[in-house]
BANU-816679 format. One line per 2 residues: number of its first residue (from 1); their letters; for each residue x, y, z of N, C-alpha, C, O. Coordinates in pm, 1 decimal. Example, Ala and Ser with C-alpha at 12.3 -4.5 7.8 and 13.67 -1.06 7.14 Angstrom:
// BANU-816679
1	AS	1319.0 -569.0 780.0 1230.0 -450.0 780.0 1320.0 -330.0 780.0 1423.6 -331.9 846.5 ~ 1285.0 -225.0 708.0 1367.0 -106.0 714.0 1290.0 3.0 787.0 1340.9 113.8 803.9
//
This chain:
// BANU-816679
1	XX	78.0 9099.3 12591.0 157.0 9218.7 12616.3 296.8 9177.6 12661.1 308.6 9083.6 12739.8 ~ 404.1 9243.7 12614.6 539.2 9224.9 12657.9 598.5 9331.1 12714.4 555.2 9426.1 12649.3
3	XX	662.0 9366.9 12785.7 745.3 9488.8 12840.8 859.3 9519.3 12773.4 908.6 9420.9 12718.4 ~ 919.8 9623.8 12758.1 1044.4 9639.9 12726.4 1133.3 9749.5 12835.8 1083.5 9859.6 12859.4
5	XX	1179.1 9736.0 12857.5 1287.0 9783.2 12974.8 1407.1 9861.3 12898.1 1498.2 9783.8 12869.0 ~ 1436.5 10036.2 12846.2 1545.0 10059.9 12820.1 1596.5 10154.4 12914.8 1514.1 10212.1 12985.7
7	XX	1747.4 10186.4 12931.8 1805.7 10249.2 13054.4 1845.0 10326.4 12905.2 1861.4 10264.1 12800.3 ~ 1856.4 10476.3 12919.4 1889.1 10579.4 12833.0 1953.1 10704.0 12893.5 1899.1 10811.4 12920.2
9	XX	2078.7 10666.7 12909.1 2164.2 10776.1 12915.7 2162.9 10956.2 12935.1 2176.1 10992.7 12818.3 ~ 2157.8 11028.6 12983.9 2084.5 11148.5 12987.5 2144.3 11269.7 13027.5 2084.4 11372.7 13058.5
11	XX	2314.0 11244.1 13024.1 2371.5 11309.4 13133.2 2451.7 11434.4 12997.3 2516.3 11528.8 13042.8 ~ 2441.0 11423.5 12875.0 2475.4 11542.3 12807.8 2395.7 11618.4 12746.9 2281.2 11576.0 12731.1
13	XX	2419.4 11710.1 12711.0 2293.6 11825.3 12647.1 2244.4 11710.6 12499.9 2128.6 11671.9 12484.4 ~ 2318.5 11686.6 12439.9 2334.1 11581.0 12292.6 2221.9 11434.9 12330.9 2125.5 11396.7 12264.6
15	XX	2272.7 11381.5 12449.5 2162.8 11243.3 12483.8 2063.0 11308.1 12565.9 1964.5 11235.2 12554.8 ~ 2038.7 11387.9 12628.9 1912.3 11477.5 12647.1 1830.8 11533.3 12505.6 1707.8 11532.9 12500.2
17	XX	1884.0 11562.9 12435.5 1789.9 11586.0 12278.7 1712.2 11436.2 12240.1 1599.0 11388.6 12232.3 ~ 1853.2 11398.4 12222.3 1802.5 11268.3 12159.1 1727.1 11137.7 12250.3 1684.8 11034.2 12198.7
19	XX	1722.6 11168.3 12385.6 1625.3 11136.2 12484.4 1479.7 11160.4 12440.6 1397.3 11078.6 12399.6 ~ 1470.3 11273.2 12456.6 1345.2 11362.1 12400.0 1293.9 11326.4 12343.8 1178.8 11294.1 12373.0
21	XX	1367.2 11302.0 12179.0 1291.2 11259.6 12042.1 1272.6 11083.1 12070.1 1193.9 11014.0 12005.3 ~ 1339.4 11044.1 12151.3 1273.9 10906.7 12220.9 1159.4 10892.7 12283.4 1064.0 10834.6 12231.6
23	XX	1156.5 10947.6 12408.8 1044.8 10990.0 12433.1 961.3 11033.9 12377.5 856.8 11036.1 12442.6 ~ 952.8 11094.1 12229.2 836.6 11115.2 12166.5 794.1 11010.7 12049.6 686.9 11018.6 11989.7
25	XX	882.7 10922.1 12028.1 884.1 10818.0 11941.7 812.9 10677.6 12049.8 753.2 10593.9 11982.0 ~ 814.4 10659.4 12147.0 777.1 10539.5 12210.6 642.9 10618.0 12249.7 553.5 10538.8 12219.6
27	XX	577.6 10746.8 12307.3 463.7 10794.1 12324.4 405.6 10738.6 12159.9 350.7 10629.9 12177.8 ~ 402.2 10766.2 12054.9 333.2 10762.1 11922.2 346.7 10666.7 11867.9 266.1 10650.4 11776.3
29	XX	468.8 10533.1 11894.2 422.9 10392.0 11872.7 350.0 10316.8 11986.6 238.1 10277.5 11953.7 ~ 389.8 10286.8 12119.0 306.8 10228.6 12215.6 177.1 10304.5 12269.9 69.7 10246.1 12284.7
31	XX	193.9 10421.3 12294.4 66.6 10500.0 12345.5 71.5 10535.4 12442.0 -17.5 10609.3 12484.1 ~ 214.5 10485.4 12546.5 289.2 10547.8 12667.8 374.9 10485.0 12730.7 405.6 10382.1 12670.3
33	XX	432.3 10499.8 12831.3 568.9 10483.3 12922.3 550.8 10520.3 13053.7 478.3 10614.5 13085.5 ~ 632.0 10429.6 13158.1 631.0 10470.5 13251.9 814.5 10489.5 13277.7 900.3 10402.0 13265.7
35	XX	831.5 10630.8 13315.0 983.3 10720.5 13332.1 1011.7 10756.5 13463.8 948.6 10813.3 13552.9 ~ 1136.0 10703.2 13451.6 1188.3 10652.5 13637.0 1345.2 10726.2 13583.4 1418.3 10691.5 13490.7
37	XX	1357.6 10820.0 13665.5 1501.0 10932.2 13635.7 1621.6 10875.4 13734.8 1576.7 10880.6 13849.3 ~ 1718.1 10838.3 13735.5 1796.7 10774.4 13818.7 1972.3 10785.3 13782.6 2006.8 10815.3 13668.3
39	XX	2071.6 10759.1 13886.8 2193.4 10768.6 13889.8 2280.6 10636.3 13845.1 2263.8 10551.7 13933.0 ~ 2335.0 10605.0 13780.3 2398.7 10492.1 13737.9 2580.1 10528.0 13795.4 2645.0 10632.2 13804.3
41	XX	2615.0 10363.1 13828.4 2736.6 10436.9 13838.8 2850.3 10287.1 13817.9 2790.0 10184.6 13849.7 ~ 2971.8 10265.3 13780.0 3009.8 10161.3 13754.6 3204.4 10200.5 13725.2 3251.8 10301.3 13672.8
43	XX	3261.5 10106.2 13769.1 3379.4 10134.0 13753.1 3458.5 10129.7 13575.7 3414.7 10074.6 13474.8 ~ 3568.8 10199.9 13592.1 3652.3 10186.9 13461.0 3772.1 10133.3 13442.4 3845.5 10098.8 13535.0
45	XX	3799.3 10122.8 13321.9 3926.1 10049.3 13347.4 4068.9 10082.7 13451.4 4172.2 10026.2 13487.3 ~ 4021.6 10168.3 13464.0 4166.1 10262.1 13557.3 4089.0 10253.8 13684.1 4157.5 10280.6 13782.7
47	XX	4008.2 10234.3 13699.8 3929.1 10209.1 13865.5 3879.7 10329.7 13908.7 3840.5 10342.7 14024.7 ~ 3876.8 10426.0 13823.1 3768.4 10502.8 13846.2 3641.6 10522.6 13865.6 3591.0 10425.6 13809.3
49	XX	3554.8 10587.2 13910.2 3443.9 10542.6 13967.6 3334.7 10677.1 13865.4 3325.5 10799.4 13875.0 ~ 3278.7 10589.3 13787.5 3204.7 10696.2 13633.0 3042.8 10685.4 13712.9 2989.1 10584.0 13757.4
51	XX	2996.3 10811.9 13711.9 2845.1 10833.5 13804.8 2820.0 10895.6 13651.8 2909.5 10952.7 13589.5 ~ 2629.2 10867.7 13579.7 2597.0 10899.9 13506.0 2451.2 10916.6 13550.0 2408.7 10838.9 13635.5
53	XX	2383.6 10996.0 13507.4 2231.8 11028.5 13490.7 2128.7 10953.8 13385.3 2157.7 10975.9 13267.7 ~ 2068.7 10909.8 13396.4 1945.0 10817.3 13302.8 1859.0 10828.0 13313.5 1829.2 10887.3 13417.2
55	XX	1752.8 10788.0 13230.7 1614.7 10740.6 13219.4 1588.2 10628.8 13212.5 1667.4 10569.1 13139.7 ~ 1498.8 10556.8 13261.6 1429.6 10415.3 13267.8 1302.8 10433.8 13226.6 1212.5 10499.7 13278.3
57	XX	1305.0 10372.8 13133.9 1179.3 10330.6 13055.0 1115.2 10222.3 13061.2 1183.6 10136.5 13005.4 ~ 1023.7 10181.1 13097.8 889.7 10113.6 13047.3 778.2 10091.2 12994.3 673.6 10138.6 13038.7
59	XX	785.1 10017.7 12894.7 702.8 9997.5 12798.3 603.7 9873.4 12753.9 652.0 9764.9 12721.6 ~ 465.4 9896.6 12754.8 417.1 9763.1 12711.3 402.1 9815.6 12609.9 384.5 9934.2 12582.1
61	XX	411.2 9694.4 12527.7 369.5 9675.0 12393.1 314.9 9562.9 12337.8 371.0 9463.2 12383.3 ~ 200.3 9527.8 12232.4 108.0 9421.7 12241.8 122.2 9339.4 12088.4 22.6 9288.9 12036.6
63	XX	242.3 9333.9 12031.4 260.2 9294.5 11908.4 388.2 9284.9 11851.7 441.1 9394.6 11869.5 ~ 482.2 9192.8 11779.1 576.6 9246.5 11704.7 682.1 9366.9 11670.9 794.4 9403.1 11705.9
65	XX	589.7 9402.6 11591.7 583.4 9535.4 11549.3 633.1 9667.2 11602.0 709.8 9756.6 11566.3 ~ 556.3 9638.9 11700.8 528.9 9801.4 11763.1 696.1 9763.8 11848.0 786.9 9845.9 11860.4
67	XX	698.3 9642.7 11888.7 821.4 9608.7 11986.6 919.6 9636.6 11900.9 1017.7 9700.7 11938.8 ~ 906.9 9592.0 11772.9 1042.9 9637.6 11650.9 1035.4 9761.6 11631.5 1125.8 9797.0 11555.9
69	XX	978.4 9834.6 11659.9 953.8 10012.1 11624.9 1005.5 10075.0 11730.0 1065.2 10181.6 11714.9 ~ 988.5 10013.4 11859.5 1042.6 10080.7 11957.3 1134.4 10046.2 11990.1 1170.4 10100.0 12094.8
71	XX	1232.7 9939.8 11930.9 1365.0 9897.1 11950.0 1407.3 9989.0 11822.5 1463.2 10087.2 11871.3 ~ 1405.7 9999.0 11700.2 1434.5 10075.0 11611.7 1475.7 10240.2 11650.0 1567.0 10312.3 11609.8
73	XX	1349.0 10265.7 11759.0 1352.1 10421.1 11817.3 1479.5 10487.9 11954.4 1518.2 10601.8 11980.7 ~ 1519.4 10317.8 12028.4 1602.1 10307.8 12069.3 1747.9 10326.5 12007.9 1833.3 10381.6 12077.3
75	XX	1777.1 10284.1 11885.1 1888.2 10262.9 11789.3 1925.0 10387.8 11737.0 2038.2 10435.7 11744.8 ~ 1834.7 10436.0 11687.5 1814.2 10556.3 11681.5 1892.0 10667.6 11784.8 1993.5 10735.8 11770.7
77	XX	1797.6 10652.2 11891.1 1855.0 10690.6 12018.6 2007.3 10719.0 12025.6 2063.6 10821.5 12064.3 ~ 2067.6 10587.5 11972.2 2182.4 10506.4 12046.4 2266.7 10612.8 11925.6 2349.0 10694.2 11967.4
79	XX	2248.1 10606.0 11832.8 2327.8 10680.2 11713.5 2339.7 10806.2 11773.6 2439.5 10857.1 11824.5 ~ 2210.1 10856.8 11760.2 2193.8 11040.8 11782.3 2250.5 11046.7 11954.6 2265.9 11166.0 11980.8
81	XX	2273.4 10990.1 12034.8 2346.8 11012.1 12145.3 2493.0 10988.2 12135.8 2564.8 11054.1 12211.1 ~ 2547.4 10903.1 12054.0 2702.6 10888.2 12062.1 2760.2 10768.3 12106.3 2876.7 10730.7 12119.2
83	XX	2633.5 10709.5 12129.7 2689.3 10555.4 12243.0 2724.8 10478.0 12171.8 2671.0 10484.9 12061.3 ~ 2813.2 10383.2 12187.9 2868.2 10274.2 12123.6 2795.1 10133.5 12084.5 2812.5 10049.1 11996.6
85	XX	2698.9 10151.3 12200.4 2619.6 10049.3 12223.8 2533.1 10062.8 12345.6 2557.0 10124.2 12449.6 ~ 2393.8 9970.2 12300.4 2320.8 10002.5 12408.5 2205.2 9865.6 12415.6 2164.6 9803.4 12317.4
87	XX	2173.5 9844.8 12536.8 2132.3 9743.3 12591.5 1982.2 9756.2 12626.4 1953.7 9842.9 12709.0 ~ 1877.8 9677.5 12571.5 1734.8 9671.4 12675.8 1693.6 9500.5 12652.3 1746.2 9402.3 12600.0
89	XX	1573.4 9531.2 12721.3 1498.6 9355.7 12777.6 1367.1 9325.0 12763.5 1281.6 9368.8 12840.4 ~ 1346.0 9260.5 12680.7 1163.4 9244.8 12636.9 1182.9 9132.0 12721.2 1244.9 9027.9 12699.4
91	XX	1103.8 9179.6 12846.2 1050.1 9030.8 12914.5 1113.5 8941.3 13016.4 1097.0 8833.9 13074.2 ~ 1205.6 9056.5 13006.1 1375.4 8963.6 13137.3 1458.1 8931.6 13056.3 1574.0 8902.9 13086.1
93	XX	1392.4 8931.5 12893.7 1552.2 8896.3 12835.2 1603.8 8984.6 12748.2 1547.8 9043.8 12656.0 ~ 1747.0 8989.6 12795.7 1820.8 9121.4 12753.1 1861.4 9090.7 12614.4 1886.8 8978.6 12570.5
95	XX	1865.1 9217.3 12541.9 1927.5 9240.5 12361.4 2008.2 9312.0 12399.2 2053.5 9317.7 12513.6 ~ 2040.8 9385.3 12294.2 2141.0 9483.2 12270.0 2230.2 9442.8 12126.5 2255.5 9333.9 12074.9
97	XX	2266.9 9592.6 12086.4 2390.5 9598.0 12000.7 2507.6 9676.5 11990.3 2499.6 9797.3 12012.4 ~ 2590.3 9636.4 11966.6 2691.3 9749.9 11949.0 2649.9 9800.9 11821.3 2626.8 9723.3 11728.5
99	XX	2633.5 9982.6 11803.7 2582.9 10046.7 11703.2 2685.8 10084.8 11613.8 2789.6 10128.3 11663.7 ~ 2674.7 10075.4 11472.6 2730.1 10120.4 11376.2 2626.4 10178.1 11279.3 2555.8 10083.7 11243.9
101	XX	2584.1 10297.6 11217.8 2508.5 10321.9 11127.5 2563.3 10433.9 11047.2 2663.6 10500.7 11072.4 ~ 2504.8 10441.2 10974.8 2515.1 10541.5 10812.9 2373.4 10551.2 10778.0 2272.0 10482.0 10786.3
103	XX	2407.7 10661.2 10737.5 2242.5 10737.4 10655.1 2232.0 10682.0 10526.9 2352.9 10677.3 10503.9 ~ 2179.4 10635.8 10424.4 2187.7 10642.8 10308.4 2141.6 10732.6 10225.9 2153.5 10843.7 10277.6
105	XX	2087.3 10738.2 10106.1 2108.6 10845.8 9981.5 1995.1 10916.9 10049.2 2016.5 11036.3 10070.1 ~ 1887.2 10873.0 10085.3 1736.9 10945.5 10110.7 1750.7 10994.5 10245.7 1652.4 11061.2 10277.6
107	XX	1823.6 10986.5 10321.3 1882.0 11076.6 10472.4 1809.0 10957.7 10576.9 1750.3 10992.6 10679.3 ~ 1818.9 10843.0 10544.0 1733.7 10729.0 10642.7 1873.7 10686.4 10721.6 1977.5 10674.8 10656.5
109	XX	1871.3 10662.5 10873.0 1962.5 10576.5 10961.5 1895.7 10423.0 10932.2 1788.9 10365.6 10953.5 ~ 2050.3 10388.2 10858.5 2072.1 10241.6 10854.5 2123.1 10184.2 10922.2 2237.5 10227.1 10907.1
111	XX	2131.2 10070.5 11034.7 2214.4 10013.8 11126.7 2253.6 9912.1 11106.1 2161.7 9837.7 11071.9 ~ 2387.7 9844.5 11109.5 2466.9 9734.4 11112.8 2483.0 9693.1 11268.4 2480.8 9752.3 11376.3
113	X	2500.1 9562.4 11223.7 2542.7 9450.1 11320.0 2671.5 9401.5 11332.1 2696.1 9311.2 11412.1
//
């Protein structure tokens, strides 16, 4: 079994949808999650001080697969929320990508690297 650790953004009506359909995509590949609701907060370039709302996710997962499905469901995520990029950790060790995607002809999200 491996864990996966994603922090998911939650603070607009838009990444609240697409939260959701996360949350229902990691319930129907892993079989469940444990969801920890929390305040994030971090400075900007102008030294402003940006407070955001999230979800914390945890996830075991016992294969490949299911870990590529639920990183896929993340990406996903990351598109249908607006984020530029987004970060999680199978195991203590952190991934991430900066997201770029396009649908192709059959209405599928394709993602670049």
């Amino acid at each position: 079994m491996k864990r996966i650790d994603l922090i998911v953004p939650d603070e607009t009506a838009v990444q609240r949808r697409a939260a959701d359909y996360l949350e229902a995509a990691i319930l129907s590949i892993a079989g469940g999650y444990s969801r920890y609701d929390g305040i994030g907060a971090w400075t900007d370039a102008h030294g402003e001080t940006i407070r955001e709302t999230h979800r914390r996710y945890e996830i075991l997962t016992d294969g490949d697969d299911s870990r590529a499905a639920v990183v896929l469901a993340f990406q996903t995520y990351g598109t249908s929320a607006g984020e530029d990029s987004i970060l999680y950790r199978i195991d203590g060790e952190t991934g991430g990508t900066f997201l770029s995607a396009v649908r192709d002809g059959n209405g599928n999200v394709c993602f670049y690297r």
